[in-house]
N, C-alpha and C positions, 0 to 999 in steps of 0.2 A: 384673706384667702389661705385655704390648708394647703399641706407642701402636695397632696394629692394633687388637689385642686391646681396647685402652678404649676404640676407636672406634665398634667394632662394638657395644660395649654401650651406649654413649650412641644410637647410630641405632635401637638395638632398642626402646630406653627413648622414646624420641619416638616409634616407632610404635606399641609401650601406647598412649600417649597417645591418639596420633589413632584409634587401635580404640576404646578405652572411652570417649573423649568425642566419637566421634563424630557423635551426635546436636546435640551442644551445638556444634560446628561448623557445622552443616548449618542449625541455625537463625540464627545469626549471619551465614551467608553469605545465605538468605532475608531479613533484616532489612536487611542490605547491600544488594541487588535494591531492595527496597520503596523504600529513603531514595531510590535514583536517580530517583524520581520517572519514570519513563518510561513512555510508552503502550505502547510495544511489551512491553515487560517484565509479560505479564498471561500469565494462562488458559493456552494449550495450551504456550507458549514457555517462561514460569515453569518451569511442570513438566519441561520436558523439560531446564532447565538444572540445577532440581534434581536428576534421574538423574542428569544428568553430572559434577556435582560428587561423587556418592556413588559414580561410579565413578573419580575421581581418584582420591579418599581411599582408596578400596580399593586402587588400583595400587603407591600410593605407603607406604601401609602394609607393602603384601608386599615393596615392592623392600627398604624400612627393619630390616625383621622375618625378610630372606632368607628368607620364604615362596614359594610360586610365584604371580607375578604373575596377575593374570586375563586373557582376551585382550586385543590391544590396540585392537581394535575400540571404538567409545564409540555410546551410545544414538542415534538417527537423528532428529534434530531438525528442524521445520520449516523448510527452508532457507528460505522466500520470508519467515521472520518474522523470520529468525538475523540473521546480517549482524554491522554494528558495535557489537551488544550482544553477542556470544559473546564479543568480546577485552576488551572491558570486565567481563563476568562473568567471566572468569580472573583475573583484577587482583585481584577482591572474595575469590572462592576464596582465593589464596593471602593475602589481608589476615588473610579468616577463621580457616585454618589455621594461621598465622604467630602470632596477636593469642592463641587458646586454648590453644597448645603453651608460647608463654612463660609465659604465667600458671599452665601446670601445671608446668613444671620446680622441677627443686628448685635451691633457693638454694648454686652449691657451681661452681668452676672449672672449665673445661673441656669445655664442654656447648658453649662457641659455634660450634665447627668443627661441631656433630653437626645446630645450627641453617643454619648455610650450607649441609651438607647438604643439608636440608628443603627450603632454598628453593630450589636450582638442581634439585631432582629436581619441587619444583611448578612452576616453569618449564617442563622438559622435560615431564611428564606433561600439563601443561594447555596449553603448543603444539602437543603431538601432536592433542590431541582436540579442542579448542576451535577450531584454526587450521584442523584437519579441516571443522568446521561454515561457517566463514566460508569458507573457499573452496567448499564450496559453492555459499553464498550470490554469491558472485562468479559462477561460473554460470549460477546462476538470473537473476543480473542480464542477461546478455548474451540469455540465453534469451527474457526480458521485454520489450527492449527488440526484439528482432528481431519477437515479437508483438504490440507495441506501434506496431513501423512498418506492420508486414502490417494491424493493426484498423483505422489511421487510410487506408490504399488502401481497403480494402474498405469502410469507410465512403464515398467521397468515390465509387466505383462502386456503390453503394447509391442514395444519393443521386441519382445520372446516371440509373440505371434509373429509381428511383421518379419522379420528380421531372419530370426533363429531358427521357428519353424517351419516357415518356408526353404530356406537353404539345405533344410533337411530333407525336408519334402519331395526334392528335388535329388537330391542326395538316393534320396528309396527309390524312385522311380528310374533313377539311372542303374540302379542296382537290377532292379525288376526285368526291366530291358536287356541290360546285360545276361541275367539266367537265361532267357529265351532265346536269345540270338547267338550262344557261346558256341549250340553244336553246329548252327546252321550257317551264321556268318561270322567267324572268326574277328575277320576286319571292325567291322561294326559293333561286336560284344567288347572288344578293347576299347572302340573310343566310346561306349559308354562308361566301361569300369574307370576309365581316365577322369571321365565327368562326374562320376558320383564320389572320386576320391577326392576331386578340386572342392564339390559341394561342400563333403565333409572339412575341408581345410577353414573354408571359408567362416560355417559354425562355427568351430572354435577359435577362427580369428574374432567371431565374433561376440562372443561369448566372455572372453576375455576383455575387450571393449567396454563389452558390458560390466564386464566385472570391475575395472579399473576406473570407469564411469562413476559405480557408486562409492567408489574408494573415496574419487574426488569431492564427492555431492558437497563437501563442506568446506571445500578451497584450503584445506591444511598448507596446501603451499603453494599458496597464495592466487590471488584473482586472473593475472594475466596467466599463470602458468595453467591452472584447469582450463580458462577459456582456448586456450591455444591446443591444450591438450584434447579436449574433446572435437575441434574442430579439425584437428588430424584426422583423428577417426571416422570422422562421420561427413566432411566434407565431400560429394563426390567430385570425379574425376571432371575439368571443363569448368568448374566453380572456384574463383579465384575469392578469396576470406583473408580480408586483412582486420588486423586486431592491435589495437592502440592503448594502454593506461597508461595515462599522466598523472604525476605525484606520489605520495608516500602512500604504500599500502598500510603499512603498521599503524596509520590513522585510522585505518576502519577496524571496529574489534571484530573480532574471530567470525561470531552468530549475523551479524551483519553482513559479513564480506560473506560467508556460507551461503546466506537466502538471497542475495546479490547477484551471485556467479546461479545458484537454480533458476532468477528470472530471465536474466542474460540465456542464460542455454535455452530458456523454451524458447525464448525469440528467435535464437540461432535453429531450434529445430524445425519454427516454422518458416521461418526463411528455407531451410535445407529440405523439407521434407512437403512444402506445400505451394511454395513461391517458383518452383522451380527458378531462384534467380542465376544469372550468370556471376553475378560479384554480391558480396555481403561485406560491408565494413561495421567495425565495432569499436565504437571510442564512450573511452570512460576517462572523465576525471576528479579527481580525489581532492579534494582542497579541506581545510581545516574544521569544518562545520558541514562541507556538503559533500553528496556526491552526484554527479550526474552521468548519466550513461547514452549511448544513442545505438538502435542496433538497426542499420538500413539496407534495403538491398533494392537491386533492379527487376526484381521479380513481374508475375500476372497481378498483382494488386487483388482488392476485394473490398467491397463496399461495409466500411467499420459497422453500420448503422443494421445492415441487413440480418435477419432473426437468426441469419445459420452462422455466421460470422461468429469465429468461436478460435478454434488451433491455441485452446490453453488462456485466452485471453484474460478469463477470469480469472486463472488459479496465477496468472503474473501479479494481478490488479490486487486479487487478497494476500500473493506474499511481502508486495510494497507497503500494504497495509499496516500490516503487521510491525514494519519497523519502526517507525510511520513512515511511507513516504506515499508515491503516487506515480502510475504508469499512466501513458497518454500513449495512443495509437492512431496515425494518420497513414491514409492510402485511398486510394481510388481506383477501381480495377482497369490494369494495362498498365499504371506508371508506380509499381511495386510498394513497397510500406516503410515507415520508419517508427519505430518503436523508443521512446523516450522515457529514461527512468530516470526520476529523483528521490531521495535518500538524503532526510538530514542527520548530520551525525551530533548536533546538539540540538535538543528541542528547543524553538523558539527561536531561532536567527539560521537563516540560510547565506548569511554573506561568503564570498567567497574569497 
């Protein structure tokens, strides 16, 4: 027999393997998944890495078995979930594949070029598809971030409308009142010039707010201090807002705690500006790998699932993304919402 010839039987005999013990691969690579402890590694992303894996193994089967490969297309994975767990579930894959092929070889020389085989072809096969997902996810990140800068302008012209110029608005018309009424009724022309001068006060109270607001957008000193600080501001009068972090903030870096404290505040503004709640509480805690956050209040509630059902909810969900982490929103209209944010601060382990 030529060394061709013994080669090709040993690559035929390793893709036996990985055919018939396919299954038993596929759960060792899930068992793999699970130990990483990772939040992101759940529900829709799980599943779609486990397709992806059963569509290695088949690739890499046909190439070993000189079958016809399948296409080379691979399952369409949620890119805003994907990211730096696709290249780390390729890692596990070929652990998987690698750990159940030796234990099925038979005891006898010459099997280990047909094993180097295996693993320069699960390389190739799982860069193809795997590295396929993550540059997506590179994508989606640039994507994110361009809708990230656009949500925070149209926030800050939100604000201007609602806020700024209305108070001005109000401001001119008290003015306008006052011209017509100055020679006629004295009395009346004063308590408007009164009102349009409080209006104007109010503007540049609020204005200033504003201004101080975006000073903070990036938590320079630090998470509890912004949260506290913007909830002075903007809490109304009858809304009692308590605010809690546990742990070490100098555990979160800077850009982290920044996009942290922006998702916390939308929540805080839809509490504030749509929930009409009486109370809002806000607890966050910091632990060495995670972070998790909770922002709840007593509010009118709203049905999560409903088409209009919005107040920023998305631009919270892609700035969690981004980190990686993951926002989760619960409420029922009448018994108000709570809004739960997780944030690992090491990829790959959420222990706490």
């Amino acid at each position: 027999m030529t060394q061709r010839s013994a080669d090709s039987t040993v690559e035929w005999l390793i893709g036996e393997i990985i055919r018939t013990h396919r299954a038993k691969i596929l759960s060792c690579y899930d068992e793999l998944l699970a130990r990483a402890h990772s939040p992101l590694i759940t529900g829709e992303l799980a599943r779609d890495l486990h397709q992806q894996a059963a569509a290695v193994l088949a690739e890499v089967c046909a190439r070993l078995t000189a079958a016809d490969p399948p296409p080379p297309g691979y399952p369409q994975s949620s890119a805003k979930r994907g990211g730096p767990e696709l290249l780390w579930a390729a890692g596990a894959l070929c652990e998987a594949v690698l750990i159940t092929v030796t234990e099925q070889l038979p005891d006898r020389p010459g099997l280990a070029a047909g094993v180097l085989r295996l693993a320069i072809l699960l390389h190739q096969t799982t860069t193809d598809r795997f590295t396929a997902g993550a540059l997506d996810y590179l994508g989606y990140l640039v994507a994110a971030l361009h809708r990230s800068h656009a949500d925070e302008r149209r926030r800050v012209a939100r604000e201007l409308h609602d806020l700024v110029a209305h108070s001005v608005a109000v401001a001119l018309q008290n003015l306008e009142l006052y011209s017509l009424s100055r020679d006629s009724d004295a009395e009346r022309a004063e308590r408007k010039l009164a009102a349009a001068v409080t209006a104007l006060r109010d503007s540049v109270d609020l204005v200033r707010a504003l201004a101080q607001d975006l000073r903070r957008s990036g938590a320079e000193d630090g998470l509890e201090a912004a949260l506290r600080a913007y909830a002075a501001t903007m809490v109304p009068d009858g809304t009692t807002c308590h605010i809690r972090v546990r742990g070490d903030e100098d555990r979160v870096p800077p850009p982290i705690r920044g996009e942290l404290f922006l998702i916390l505040r939308e929540a805080l503004h839809n509490s504030i500006r749509h929930a009409t709640a009486g109370r809002i509480e806000v607890d966050v805690g910091i632990w060495p790998r995670l972070v998790r956050a909770r922002v709840a209040d007593d509010g009118r509630g709203f049905d999560v699932y409903a088409p209009a059902a919005g107040g920023g909810l998305a631009s919270m969900r892609e700035r969690a993304a981004l980190l990686p982490g993951r926002v989760e929103v619960t409420s029922t209209p009448g018994h108000g919402a709570v809004v739960h944010v997780e944030v690992p601060l090491r990829p790959g382990d959420d222990s706490a």
